[in-house]
N, C-alpha and C positions, 0 to 999 in steps of 0.2 A: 504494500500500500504506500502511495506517492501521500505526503500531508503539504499543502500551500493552503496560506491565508489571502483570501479574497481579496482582489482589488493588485497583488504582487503582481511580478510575472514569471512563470516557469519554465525550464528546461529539464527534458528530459534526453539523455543520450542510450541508446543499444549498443553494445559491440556485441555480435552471436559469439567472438571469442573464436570464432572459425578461420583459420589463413588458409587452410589446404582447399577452400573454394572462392572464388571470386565473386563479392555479391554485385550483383549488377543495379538493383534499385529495392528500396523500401516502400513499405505499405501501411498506411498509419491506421487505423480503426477506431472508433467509438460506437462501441458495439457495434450495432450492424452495419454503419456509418462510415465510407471512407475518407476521411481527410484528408482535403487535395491544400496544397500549398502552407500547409502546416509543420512540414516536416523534407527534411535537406540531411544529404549525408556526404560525409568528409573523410577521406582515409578509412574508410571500411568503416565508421560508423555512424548510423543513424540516430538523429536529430529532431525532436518533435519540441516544438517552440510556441507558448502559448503567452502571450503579454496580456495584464491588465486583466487576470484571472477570476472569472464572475461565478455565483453558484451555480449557472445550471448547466456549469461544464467538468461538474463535480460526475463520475460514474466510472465502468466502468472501459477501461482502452486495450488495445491490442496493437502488436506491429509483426507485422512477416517480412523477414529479410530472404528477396528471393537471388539465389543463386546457380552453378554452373549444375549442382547438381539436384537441386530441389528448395524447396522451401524450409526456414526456420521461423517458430511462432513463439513469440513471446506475449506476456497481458499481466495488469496490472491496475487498483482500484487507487483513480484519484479523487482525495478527501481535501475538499475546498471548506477551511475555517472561516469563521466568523463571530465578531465577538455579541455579546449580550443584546437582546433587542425585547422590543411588545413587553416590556415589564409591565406586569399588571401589579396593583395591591388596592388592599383596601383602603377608602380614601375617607371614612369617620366609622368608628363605633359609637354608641354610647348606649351603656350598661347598669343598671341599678347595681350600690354599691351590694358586694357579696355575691353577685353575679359572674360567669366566664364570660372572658372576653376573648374573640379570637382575631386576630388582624394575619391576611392572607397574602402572601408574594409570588408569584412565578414570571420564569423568563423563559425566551426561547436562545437556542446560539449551537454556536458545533467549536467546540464541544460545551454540550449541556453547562450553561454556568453554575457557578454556584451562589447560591441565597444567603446572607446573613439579616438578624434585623441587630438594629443597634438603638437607642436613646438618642432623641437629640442634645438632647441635654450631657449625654457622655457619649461621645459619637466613638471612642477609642474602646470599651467595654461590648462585647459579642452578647448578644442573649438569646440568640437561636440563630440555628443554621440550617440546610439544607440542599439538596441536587436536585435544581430545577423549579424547584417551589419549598417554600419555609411558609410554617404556618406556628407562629407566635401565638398561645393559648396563657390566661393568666387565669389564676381563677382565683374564686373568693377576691375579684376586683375592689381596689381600696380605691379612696381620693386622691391616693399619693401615686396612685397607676395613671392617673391623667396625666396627658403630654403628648407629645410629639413624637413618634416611632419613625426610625428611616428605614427603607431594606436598599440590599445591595447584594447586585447582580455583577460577579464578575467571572473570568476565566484565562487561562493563560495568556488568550489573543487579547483581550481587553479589559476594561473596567467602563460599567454604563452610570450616569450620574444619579444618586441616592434619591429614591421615590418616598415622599413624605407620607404619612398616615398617622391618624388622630384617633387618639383611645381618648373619649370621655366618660367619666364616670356620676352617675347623678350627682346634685348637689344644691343645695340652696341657696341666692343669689347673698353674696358677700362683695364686698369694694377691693377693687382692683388697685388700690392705691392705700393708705394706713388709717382711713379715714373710718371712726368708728360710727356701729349703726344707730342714725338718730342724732349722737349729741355733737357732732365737731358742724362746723362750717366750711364749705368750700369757697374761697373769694376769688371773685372776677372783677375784671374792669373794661369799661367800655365809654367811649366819651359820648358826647351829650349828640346827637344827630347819628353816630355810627351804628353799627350790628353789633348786637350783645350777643357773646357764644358761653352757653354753658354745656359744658359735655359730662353726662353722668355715667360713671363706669364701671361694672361690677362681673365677675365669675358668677356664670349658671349656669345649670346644665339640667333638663330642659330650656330651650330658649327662654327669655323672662319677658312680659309684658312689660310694659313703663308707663306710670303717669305723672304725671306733673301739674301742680298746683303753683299757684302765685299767693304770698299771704296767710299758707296753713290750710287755704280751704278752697280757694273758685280754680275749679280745675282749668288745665289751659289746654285748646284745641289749635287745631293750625288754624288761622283764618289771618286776616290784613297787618294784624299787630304780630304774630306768633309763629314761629314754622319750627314743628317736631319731626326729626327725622326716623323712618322707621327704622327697628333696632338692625345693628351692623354686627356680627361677627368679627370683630379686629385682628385676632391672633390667627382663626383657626382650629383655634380648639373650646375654649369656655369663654374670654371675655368680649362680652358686648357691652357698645353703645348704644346711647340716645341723646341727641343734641338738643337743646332747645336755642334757635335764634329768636332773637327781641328786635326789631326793626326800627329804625329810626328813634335810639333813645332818647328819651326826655328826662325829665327831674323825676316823676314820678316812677321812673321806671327803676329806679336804685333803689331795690328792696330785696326782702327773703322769697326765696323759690325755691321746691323739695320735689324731687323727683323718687318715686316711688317704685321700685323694681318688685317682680313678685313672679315666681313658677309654683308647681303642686309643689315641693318639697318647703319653702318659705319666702319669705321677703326683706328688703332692704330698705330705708330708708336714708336717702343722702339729701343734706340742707345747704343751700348755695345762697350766698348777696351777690347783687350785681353791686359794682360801686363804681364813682367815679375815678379818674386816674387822682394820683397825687400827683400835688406840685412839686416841680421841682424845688431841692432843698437848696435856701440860701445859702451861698458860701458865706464861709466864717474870714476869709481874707484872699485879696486876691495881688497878682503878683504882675506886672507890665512888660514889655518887649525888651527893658533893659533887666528885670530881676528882680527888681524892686515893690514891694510888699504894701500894697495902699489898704 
């Protein structure tokens, strides 16, 4: 068996190793297939020359070298490589906690690559492997099982780049940032004519609904004054947003707003002021183009 990787280009040479007959010309084959202008012989031997080597010239070949006294046959199986390709995986779980989870990888290639998955978060650490397809099973899935999974397809001809996948495990909507539930404030600032942005953010899994009030209590909808955007996925895996823009602030508009996040499992509450900006702070002394301190 002849081994090239695709896209090279090959030679293959015959000597039948015969001097006591004179070969007069060669006969190239691919399978039943004669090859014309593929194949050249020099000094008693034949030469089958193949550039720029694709897979469907991958099979099996033959060559007869004929001469004074008859024919000699030779044959031989050529295996065109190829590195990793059509990775497939799974591309989210999510799992109530104490639940399997299973995240699934396969690839095609010659030869068969191999599967690993790894963490993204520790992309150096292996935690499953396999030929041709690895299938990551965790069971009794925890919170701490959430994150980012890669696999990875490679084999001696190549390495194909790491296919991401998302193990979520249920959870109840918590802040994406240190902001405790209910009692801190988040501050913004927006001047007095501009767009006010408050962006509220928190870890859930199921998606979480949002709402938003002005004041503790009149809930707020999109309409002239107000535009809520619907919830975003940010990471990929658990946290989502919800924006609320304030349009065209005024005086009035520098006050408290709570946006309220909630799935089956619970809810969150985060409290935000819009404020104006601050003034810039007076300097305490200032100094002129020679150095000098007024």
């Amino acid at each position: 068996m002849a081994l090239v990787t695709c896209g090279e280009s090959w030679i293959y040479c015959y000597d039948p190793e015969t001097r006591m007959h004179f070969v007069k010309n060669y006969t190239w084959w691919r399978g039943p297939v004669a090859l014309s202008r593929l194949g050249d012989s020099e000094g008693g031997v034949g030469t089958l020359r193949l550039r720029r080597v694709r897979r469907g010239q991958a099979g099996n070949y033959s060559v007869t070298a004929h001469t004074s006294r008859g024919a000699i046959h030779s044959s031989f199986f050529l295996n065109v490589q190829y590195g990793p390709e059509e990775i497939v995986a799974t591309k989210r779980v999510l799992v109530d906690e104490g639940d399997t989870a299973t995240l699934a990888c396969s690839a095609s290639g010659n030869p068969t690559p191999n599967i690993t998955w790894t963490r993204a978060s520790d992309n150096t650490s292996e935690i499953w492997r396999g030929v041709g397809e690895a299938r990551l099973v965790l069971k009794q899935a925890s919170r701490a099982d959430t994150g980012l999974y890669l696999c990875h397809a490679s084999s001696p001809v190549a390495a194909a780049a790491p296919v991401r996948a998302a193990l979520v495990v249920s959870q109840p909507p918590t802040s994406a940032s240190d902001i405790a539930n209910g009692t801190q404030v988040d501050r913004w600032w927006a001047a007095v004519g501009d767009k006010g942005q408050l962006d509220c953010r928190v870890h859930a899994a199921p998606a979480p609904s949002f709402k938003w009030t002005v004041n503790d209590d009149r809930v707020i909808y999109t309409d002239r004054k107000y535009s809520i955007s619907s919830p975003k996925l940010t990471d990929g895996v658990t946290e989502w947003s919800s924006m609320l823009r304030v349009r065209d602030v005024i005086e009035k508009d520098y006050t408290n707003y709570t946006c309220i996040s909630r799935n089956a499992h619970g809810s969150f509450v985060i409290h935000f002021s819009l404020l104006p900006p601050a003034p810039p702070a007076t300097p305490e002394e200032l100094t002129d183009a020679w150095g000098k301190k007024r």
